[in-house]
C-alpha positions as CSV (number, residue, x, y, z in Angstrom):
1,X,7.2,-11.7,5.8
2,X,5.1,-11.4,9.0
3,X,6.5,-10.5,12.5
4,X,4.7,-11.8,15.4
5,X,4.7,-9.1,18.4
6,X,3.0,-10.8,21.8
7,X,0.6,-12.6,20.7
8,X,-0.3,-10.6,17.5
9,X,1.1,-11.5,13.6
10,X,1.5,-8.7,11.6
11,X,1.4,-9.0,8.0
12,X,4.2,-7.1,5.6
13,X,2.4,-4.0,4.2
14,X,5.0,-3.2,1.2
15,X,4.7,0.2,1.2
16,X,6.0,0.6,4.5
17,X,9.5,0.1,5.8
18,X,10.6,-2.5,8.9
19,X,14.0,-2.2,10.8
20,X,14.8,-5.4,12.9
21,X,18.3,-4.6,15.1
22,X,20.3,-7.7,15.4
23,X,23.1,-8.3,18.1
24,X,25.8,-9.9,16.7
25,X,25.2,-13.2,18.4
26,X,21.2,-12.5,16.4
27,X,23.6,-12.5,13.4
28,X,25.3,-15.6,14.1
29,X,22.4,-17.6,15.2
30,X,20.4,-16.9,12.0
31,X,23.7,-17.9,9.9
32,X,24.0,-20.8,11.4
33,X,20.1,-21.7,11.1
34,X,19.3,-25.2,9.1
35,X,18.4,-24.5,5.7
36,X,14.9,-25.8,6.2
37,X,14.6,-23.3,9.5
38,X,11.9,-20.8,8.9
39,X,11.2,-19.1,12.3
40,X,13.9,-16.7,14.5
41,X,12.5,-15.3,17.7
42,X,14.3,-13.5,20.8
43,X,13.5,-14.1,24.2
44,X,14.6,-12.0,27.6
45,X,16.9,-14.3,30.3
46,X,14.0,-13.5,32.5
47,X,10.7,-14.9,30.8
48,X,10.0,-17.4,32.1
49,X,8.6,-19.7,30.1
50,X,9.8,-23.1,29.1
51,X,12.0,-23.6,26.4
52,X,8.7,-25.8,25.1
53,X,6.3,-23.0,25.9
54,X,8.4,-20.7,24.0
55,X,8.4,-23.1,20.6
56,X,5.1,-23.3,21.2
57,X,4.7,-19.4,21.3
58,X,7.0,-19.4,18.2
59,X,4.4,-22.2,16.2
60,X,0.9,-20.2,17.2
61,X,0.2,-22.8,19.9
């Protein structure tokens, strides 16, 4: 697992614990990912980014 924070990927270290709080529309949304889905991310109603610039945030571009 890695978690990207800003623009930073962090890698799992398995000798330390990580806590991610879901809502419970997080919850619903990562049920009803496709199977091939592999990414999740969150964004505030006010960024402002596109919904493009935010997949591209979400791919590393």
């Amino acid at each position: 697992m890695r978690v990207k924070v800003a623009d930073s990927w962090h890698g799992v270290d398995t000798t330390r614990a990580i806590m991610i709080e879901l809502s419970d529309a997080d919850r619903r949304n990562i049920a009803n990912m496709v199977p091939g889905a592999r990414f999740y991310a969150c964004f505030d109603d006010k960024d402002a980014r596109t919904t493009d610039e935010k997949l591209a945030w979400m791919r590393g571009q």
